[in-house]
Each structure stands twice: as C-alpha cells, then as structure tokens.
N, C-alpha and C positions, 0 to 999 in steps of 0.2 A: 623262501629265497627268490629274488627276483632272478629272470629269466636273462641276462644277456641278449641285447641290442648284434644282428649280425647283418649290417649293411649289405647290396650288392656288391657295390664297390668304391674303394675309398683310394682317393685320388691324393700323391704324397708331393705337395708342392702346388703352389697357384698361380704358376706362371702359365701364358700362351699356351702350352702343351697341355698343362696339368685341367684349366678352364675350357678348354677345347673338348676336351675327351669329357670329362664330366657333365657340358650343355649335351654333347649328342648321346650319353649313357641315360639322363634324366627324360629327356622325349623320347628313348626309348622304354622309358618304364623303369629304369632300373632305381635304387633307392640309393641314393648316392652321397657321399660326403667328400670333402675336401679341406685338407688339414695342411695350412698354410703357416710358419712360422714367424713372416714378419710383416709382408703386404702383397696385397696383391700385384702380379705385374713380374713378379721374381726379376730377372737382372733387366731386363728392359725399364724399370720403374728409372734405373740410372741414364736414362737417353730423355734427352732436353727435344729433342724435335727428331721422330721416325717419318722419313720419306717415303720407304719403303715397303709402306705395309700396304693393300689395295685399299680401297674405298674414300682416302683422308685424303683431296687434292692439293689441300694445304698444311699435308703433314698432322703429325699428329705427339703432345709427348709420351712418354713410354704409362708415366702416374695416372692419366685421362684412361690409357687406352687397359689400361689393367683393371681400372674399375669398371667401366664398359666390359668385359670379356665375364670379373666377376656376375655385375648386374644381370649380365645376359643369361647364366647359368642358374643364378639362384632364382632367374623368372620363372624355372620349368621345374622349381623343387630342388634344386643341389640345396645341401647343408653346410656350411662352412663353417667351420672352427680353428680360430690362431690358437695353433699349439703347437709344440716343437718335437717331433717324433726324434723318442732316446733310445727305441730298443725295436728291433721287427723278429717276427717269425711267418715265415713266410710259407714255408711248405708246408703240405696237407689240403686238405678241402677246407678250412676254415684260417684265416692268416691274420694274425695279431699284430696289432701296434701297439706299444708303450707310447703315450707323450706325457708333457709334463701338466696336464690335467686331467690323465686318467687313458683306460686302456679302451681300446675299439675294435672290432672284430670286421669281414669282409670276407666276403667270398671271394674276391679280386679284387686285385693293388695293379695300380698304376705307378710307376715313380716318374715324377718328373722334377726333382730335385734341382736340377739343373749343375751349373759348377760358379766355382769360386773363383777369384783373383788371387793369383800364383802371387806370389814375397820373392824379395831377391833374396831373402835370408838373412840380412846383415843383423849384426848386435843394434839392439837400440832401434832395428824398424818397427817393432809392434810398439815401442813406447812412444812414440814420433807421431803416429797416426793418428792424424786430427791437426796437427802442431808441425804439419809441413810437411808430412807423408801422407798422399793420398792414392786411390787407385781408381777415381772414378772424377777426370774431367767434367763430365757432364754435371758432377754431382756440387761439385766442389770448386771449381773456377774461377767463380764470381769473386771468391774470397781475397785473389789474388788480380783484381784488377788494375792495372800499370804497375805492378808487381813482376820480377825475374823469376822464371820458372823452369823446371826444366821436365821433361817425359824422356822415359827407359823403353824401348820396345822398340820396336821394328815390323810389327806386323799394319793390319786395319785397324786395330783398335789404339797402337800407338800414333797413328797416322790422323788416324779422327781426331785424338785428343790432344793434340800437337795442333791444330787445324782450328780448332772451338779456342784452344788456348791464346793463339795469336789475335784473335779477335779483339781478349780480353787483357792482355797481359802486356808488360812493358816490353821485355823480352821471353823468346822461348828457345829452348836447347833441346833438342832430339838425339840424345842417346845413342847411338846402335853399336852392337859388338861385332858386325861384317863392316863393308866399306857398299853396301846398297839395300833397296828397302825390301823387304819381304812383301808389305804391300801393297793391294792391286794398283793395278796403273790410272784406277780416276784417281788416286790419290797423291799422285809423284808432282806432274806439273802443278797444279796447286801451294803445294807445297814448298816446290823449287822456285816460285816467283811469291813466297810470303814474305815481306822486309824481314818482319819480326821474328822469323824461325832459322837456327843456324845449325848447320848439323855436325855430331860429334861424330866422325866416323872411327870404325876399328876400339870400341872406348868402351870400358865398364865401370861400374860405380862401384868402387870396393870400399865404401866406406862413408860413416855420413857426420858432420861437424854438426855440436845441435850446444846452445843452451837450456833454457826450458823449453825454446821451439829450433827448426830445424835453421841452421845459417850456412849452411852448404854442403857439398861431397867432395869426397875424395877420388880423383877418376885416374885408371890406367890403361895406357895404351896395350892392346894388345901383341901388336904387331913389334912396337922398340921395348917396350918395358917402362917407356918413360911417366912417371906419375906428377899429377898436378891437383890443384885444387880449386871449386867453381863454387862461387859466393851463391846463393839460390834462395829465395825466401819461399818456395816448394818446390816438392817434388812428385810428379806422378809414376806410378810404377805400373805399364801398360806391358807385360809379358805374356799374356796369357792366361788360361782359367786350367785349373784343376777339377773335376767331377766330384760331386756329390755323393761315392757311393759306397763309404768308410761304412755304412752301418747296415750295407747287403754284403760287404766282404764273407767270402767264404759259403754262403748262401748262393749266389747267381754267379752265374762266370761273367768274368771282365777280362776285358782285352789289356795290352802290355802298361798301357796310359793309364788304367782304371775307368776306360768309360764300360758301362754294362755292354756286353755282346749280345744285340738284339738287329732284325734285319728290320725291311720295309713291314714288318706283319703288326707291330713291332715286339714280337713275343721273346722274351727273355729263356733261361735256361730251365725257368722253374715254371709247371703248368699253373693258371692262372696270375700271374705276373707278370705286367707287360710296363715296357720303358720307353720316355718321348723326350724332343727335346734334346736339347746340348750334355743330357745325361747318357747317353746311348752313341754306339760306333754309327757314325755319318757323314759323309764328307764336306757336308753344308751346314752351320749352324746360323739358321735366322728365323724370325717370328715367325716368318709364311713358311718353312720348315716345320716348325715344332704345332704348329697348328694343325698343320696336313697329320705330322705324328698321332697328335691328339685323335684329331677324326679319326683315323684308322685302327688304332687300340681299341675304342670304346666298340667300334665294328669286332674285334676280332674275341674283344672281353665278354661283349652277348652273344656270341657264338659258344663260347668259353661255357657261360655258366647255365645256355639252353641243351651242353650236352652233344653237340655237333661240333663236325668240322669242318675249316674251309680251305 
C-alpha cells in the first residue's frame, strides 16, 4: 500500500494572502501546496487597474498581478493544484482535505479563502446573472457600454463601480438605502460632479422586471413607501462580501459575521491552523493587508511545526 503524501503545509485559496504565505513557507524549506479552485488572484483577479499595490507606478491589473504572485511562489517549489476543497479536518497533528480530485494531507493549513459577493436575495437574481445581474463592474462593464445601468450599494466598492461604470455607460443610478454614502470621502466628490451618475437616495430594489435578460427593477422608497419602476439594461449588485468559511464551521471559532477569529499572529482557534486575508476578523481588507497576513502566518506556521513558540 502506498504511503500517503503529508505536505508541511497546504495553503487553501491563491489569492495575495494565500501566495504570500506559501512564497515565504517554500524559502523556508517547507514543502508546500496550494490548492486554488478557480484562478489565481482570488477576488482581486476582478480589478481592471490596482493603484494601490507598491512597486506598479502605473498600476497594475488584478489577472497580471495574481500570476506574478503565483510565478513567484512556484519559483522556490510551491505546488499548485486547481481543485476545489469539499470536505476539511482539521484538528489533530495531521489535517485533511477532501477536493474534488482527491484527498491531501498537511501538517498545517492556511485558509485564505477569502469572501464572496453578498445577493440581495430577490426571486429570479441567480437566474439573471450573466443576463443583467452582475456583481463585478470591473469584470463586466464593458458589456454595457452607452448602456443604462444602475449599482446597489453604498459602500467603496459600490462607489468604485459606479465610477468605472460612468466612464462606460450611457447612464448610471446609484442605489443607496440611507440618504449618504458609506464610502470614503476620495470617492464623494468625484462622484458628485460625474454627468453620468444620479443618485437614488433612501431606495431599495425589491424586485427585478426581466424577459430572457433583465429590462429593469422595481424600487421603493424607504422613507414614504412610495414604489416605482427603473427601465435598466443591467444591474450591479455591490453590498458587500460574505466570508468563505461554511466548510471550517464548527471546527474554528468565527466571530458574529462569520469571519474566522484570528488576530495579527494570525492563528486561529485550532493549533496549526492559521487564516489571512478578507477571511479572518480585521478592520482593513486590501492586498497590501492580506500579504502582510500571508508573511506572517507562514512566520508563525514554521514556528508551529519546529515545535516552538513565539
């Protein structure tokens, strides 16, 4: 009977965190895998042009810089495999993954999962998507060039993609269920002087008009009750992300949101088990965030399996 393969450590997700931790576990020796489900880059792969990351003066997009982060990692030995992890065990001295090409064993897990794009929930939004429900401006835009659009949200990332959309779009409608924006304030005046963007305040979208693709919503006011309807040839739904970490439930403590309760170390509840990234409680999530994450795990993961503490 062949012997079972038990990696140092297997790294769950190949986004900025997930590739981070894994370049600095590999130059430290460690034998390392990374089992990434769709591409490298995890949600940043949805960003058209990152300003924000150091080194790229002229920006960088999120696709370029996830293969870069890959490359870098698999230059010192990381292994990577697109598989989609269905099943974990995580406690013990040995910690299993189920994916859908077979089971992998480690001494330590990393998750860096990341999160998802929250739904408003309505009937008829998961059939829509593709077909005039979208949740990713960046991704999807172009589609809609001199096209009426409209984006849901109120925070940065409704703000951004309200922003990218005016560029492209005949008109755009901004959403919000307050009467001001949640976000940051490089993003208000910009906004406030775009022709092309009008904003719906006090307003929720209960409801979406579609034949085989989507031809408008249904909006009401929250404040009179009053309801109307907004002709739209798409729509972005920018609320927010949910965490990744339906398949550590009950296993790791999570805080009230679901993100894993892990600090700056960033060790989780469970020994050898550490989490980075917009999967984990932090009150910043961005690449140069979830990178620092990375580095730091893989620091506290070779501590972890030489047996010491720090």
């Amino acid at each position: 009977m062949q012997e079972r393969h038990v990696y140092d450590m297997i790294v769950v997700g190949g986004g900025p965190g997930g590739y981070t931790a894994a370049l600095y576990a590999a130059r430290a020796g460690l034998d390392t895998l990374v089992l990434e489900k769709l591409t490298a880059g995890g949600q940043m792969t949805e960003t058209l042009q990152i300003d924000n990351y150091p080194g790229f003066e002229e920006g960088i997009d999120g696709i370029t810089l996830g293969e870069k982060m890959q490359a870098g990692a698999e230059r010192f030995g990381v292994e990577t495999r697109m598989a989609e992890v269905v099943r974990a065990k995580l406690a013990g001295n040995v910690k299993t993954l189920e994916t859908d090409l077979g089971t992998v064993y480690a001494k330590a897990v990393i998750i860096a999962t990341g999160a998802r794009h929250r739904h408003l929930g309505l009937e008829e939004e998961e059939q829509l998507v593709g077909r005039g429900v979208g949740y990713c401006a960046a991704c999807d835009g172009m589609f809609y060039k001199d096209k009426i659009v409209a984006v849901v949200g109120g925070g940065n990332s409704a703000a951004a993609d309200a922003m990218l959309l005016s560029r492209v779009a005949r008109k755009v409608y901004l959403i919000h269920r307050r009467d001001s924006l949640r976000a940051s304030k490089v993003y208000h005046d910009p906004l406030m002087k775009a022709e092309r963007v009008e904003f719906l305040w006090n307003t929720t979208v209960s409801g979406l008009t579609h034949t085989e693709k989507l031809t408008g919503v249904n909006l009401k006011n929250v404040q009179t009750g009053e309801e109307s309807d907004l002709a739209l040839d798409g729509l972005f739904i920018s609320i927010g992300r949910a965490p990744e970490t339906g398949l550590f439930a009950g296993q790791i403590a999570l805080d009230a949101q679901g993100y894993i309760a892990a600090d700056e170390t960033p060790r989780t509840s469970l020994p050898g088990v550490f989490a980075v990234g917009d999967v984990r409680t932090k009150p910043m999530r961005q690449i140069v965030t979830a990178v620092g994450d990375g580095a730091v795990a893989a620091l506290y993961a070779e501590e972890y399996l030489s047996g010491g503490t720090v």
